[in-house]
C-alpha positions as CSV (number, residue, x, y, z in Angstrom):
1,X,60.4,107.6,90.8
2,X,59.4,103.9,90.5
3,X,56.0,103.5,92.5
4,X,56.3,100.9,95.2
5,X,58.0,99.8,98.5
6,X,60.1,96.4,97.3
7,X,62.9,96.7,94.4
8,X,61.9,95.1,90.9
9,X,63.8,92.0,90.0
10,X,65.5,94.5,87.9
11,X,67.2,96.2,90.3
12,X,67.8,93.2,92.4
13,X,70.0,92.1,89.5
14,X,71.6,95.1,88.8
15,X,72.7,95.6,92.4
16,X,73.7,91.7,92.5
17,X,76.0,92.7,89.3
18,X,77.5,95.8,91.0
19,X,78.7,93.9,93.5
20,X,80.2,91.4,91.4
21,X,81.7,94.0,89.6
22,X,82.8,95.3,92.9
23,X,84.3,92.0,94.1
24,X,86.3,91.7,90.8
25,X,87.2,95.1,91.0
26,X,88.8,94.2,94.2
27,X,90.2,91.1,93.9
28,X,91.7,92.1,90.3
29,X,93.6,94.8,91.9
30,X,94.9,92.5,95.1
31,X,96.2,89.8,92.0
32,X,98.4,93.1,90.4
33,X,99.8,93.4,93.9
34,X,100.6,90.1,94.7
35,X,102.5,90.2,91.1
36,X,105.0,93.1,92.5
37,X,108.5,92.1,93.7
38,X,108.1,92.0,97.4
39,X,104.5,92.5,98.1
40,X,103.8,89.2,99.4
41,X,106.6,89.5,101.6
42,X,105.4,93.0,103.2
43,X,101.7,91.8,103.4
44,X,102.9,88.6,105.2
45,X,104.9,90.8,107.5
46,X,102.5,93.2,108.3
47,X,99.4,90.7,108.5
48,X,102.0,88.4,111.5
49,X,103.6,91.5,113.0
50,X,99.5,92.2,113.6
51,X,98.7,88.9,114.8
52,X,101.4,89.5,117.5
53,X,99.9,92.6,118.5
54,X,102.3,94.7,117.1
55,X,102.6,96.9,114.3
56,X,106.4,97.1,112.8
57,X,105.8,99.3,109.9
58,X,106.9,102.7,109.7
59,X,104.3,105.4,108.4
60,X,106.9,107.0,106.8
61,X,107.1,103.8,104.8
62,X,103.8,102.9,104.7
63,X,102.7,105.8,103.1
64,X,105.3,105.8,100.4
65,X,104.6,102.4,99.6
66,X,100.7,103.8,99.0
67,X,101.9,107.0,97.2
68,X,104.0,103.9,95.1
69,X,100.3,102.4,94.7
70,X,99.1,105.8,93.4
71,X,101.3,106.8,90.9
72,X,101.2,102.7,89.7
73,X,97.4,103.5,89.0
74,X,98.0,106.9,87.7
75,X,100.3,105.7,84.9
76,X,97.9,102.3,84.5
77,X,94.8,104.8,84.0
78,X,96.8,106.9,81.4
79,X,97.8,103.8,79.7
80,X,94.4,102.0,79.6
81,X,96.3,98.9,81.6
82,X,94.9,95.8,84.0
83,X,93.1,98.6,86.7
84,X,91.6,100.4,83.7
85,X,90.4,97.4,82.3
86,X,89.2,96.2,85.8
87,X,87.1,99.6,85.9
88,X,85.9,99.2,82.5
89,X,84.0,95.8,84.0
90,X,82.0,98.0,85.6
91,X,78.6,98.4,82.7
92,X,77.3,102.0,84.4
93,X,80.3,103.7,82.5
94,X,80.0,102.0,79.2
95,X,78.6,105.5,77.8
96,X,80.7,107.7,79.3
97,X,83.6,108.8,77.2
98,X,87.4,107.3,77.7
99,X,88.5,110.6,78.5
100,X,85.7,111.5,81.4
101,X,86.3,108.1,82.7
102,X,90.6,108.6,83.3
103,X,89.6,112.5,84.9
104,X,86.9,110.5,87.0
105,X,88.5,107.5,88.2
106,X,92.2,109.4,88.4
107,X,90.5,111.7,91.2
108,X,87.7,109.3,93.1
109,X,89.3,105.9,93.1
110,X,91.7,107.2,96.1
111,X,88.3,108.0,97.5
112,X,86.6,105.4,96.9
113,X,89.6,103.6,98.8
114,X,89.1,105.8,101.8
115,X,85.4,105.2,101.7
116,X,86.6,101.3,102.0
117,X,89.0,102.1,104.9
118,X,85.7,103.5,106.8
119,X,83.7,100.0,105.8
120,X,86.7,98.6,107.1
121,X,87.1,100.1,110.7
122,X,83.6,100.4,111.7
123,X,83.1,96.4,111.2
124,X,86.3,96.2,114.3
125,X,83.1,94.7,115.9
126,X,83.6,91.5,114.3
127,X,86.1,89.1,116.3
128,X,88.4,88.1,113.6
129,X,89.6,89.8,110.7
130,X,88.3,87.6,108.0
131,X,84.7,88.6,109.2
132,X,85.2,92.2,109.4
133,X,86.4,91.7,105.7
134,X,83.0,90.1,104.9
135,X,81.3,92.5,106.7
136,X,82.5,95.3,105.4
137,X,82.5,93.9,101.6
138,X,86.2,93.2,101.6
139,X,86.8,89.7,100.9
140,X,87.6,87.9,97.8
141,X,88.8,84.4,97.1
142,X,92.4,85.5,96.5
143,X,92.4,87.0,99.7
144,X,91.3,84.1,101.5
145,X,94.2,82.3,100.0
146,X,97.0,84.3,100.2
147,X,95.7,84.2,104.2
148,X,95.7,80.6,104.1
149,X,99.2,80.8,103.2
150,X,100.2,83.1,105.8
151,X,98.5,81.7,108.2
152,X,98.0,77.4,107.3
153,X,94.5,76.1,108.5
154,X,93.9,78.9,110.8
155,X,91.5,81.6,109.5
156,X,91.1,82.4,113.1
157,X,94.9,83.8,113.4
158,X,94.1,87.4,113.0
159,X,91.5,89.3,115.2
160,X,89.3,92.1,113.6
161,X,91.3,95.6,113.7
162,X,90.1,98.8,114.7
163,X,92.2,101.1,112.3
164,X,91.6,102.6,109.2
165,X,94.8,101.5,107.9
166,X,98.7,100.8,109.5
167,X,99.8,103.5,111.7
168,X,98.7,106.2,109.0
169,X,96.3,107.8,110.6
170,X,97.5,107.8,114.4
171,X,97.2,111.2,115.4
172,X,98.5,113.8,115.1
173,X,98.9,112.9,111.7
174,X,97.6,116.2,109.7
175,X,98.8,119.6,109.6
176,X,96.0,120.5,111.6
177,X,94.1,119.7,114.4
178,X,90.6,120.8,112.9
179,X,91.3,118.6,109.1
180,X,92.0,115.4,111.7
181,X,88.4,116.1,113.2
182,X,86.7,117.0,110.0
183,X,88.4,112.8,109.0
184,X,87.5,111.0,111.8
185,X,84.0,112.3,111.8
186,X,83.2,112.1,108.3
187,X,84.7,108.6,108.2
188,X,83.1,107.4,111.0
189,X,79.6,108.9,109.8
190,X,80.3,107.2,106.3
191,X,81.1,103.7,108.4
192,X,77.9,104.1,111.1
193,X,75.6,104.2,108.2
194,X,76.5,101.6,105.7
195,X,78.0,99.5,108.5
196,X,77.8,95.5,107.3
197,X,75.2,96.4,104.5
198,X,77.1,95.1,101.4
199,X,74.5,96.0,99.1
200,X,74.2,99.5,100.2
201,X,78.2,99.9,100.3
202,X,78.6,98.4,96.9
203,X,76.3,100.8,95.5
204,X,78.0,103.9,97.1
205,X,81.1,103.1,96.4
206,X,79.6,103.2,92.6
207,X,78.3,106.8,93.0
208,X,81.5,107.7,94.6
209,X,83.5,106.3,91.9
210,X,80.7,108.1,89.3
211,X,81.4,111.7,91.5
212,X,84.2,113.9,89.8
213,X,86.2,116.2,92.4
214,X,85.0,120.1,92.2
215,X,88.6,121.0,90.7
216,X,88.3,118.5,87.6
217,X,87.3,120.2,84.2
218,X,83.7,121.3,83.3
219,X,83.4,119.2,80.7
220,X,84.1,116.1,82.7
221,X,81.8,117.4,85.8
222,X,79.1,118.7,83.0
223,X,79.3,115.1,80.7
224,X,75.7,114.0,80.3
225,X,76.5,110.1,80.1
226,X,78.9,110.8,83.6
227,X,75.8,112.6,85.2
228,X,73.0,109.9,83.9
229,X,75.7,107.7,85.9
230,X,75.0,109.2,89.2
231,X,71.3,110.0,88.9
232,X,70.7,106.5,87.7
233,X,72.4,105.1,90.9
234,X,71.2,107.9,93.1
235,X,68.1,106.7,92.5
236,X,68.8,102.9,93.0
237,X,70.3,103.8,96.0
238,X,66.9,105.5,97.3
239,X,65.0,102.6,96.1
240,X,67.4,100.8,98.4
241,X,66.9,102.1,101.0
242,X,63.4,102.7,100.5
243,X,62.6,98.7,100.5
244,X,65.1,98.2,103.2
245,X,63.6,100.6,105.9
246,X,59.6,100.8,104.3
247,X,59.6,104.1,104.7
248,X,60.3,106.6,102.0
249,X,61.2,109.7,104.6
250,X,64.2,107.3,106.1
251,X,65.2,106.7,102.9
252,X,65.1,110.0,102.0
253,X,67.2,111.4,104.8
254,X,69.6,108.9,104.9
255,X,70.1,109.3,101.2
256,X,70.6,113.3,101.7
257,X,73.6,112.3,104.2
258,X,75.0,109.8,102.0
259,X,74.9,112.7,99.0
260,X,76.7,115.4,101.5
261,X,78.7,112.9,102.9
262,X,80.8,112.6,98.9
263,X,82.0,115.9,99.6
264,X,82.7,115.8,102.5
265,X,85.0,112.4,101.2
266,X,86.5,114.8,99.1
267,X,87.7,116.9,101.5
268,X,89.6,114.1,103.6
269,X,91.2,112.4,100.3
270,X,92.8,116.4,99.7
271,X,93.4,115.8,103.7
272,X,95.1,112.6,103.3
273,X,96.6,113.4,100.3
274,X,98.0,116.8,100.5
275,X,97.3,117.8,104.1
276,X,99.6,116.3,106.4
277,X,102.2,116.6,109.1
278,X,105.0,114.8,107.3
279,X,104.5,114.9,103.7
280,X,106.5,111.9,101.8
281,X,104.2,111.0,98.8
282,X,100.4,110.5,97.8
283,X,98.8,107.9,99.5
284,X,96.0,106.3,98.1
């Protein structure tokens, strides 16, 4: 380990570009969207509808328009398309192999989404939507405009919302009663710690999106350029935390949580994914 309390301008700047990455990440994948035949449309509806204090979608709907979302990035992955290429932006995975990347990113960008949806709901603190956004390391320009067009000259329109998305998850929503608990506990225990630490979620949501699923081949799980990935930001991580607590036990244990934590991620994507009440399609 690197000796010291404060982070090296070195990893300053290499956090600083992670989250740029992030940001680009995000805000290249909201452009795609707004690009599909309706989305605008639907968004605008939904963001009003919530504005009202109502919530008009169906989750029958809502979750095949997100199994839609999946299979969009499933055949974008296997085609190398705009979400590949978005991913690629990302420096950490220049060494890993094409192939180890599409197993990777196939399987743990739906949980790095989910991870999002607990950065999302925990920051319901905030009054109005477009600071819960901030907070929880959501908001892009494009965002911010396509808002201003919903809603002209009034970014206070829309209060902050306390769900992890639109009436998917209102129980019961899964086959069983013990998944639902295993969900809202692991989500809300990712959410508690990272809260509105931007820093700390940008870098998490890199080792989630580093973390291959324990049902993916061995040589993707056992690739030594994926595995340098995650000790390289495991480590930045701990040095994180380290400088942001001075105290290298905190850091420690907090790190240890954030490690079990991945699997426990796991679990709910197969949960949201595969384990619920009324199946329709994949979610993402």
């Amino acid at each position: 380990l690197i000796d010291g309390l404060e982070l090296t301008f070195e990893e300053e700047f290499k956090i600083h570009e992670l989250d740029a990455m992030k940001e680009n990440l995000l805000e290249g994948c909201f452009k795609i969207f707004l690009e599909l035949p309706n989305f605008f449309n639907n968004f605008s509806s939904v963001l009003i509808s919530w504005s009202l204090g109502l919530c008009t979608v169906p989750p029958e709907r809502m979750l095949t328009f997100l199994g839609n979302q999946r299979n969009f990035f499933r055949n974008d992955f296997a085609n190398g398309g705009r979400v590949s290429m978005l991913l690629d932006c990302f420096y950490v995975f220049k060494n890993v192999p094409d192939e180890v990347k599409f197993e990777t990113f196939q399987f743990s960008f739906s949980v790095m989404v989910l991870c999002l949806r607990a950065f999302f709901k925990v920051n319901s603190d905030k009054e109005y939507l477009i600071e819960q956004n901030k907070a929880a390391g959501l908001l892009h320009p494009t965002f911010l405009q396509t808002f201003d067009q919903i809603f002209p000259n009034n970014r206070h329109a829309l209060r902050s919302i306390d769900e992890y998305g639109p009436a998917i998850f209102k129980s019961p929503w899964a086959k069983l009663q013990s998944d639902e608990e295993l969900f809202w506990h692991t989500m809300q225990t990712v959410g508690e710690i990272v809260k509105d630490d931007v820093k700390l979620g940008t870098l998490y949501i890199t080792l989630i999106l580093a973390t291959p699923g324990k049902d993916l081949s061995h040589q993707t799980k056992s690739n030594p350029s994926l595995v340098q990935v995650q000790q390289e930001i495991t480590l930045l991580i701990y040095r994180y935390l380290k400088t942001k607590h001075n105290d290298g036990d905190t850091a420690s244990h907090t790190l240890n949580l954030l490690l079990k934590l991945i699997g426990d991620l796991h679990m709910c994507r197969d949960i949201h994914l595969f384990g619920r009440a009324h199946q329709t399609s994949e979610g993402s």
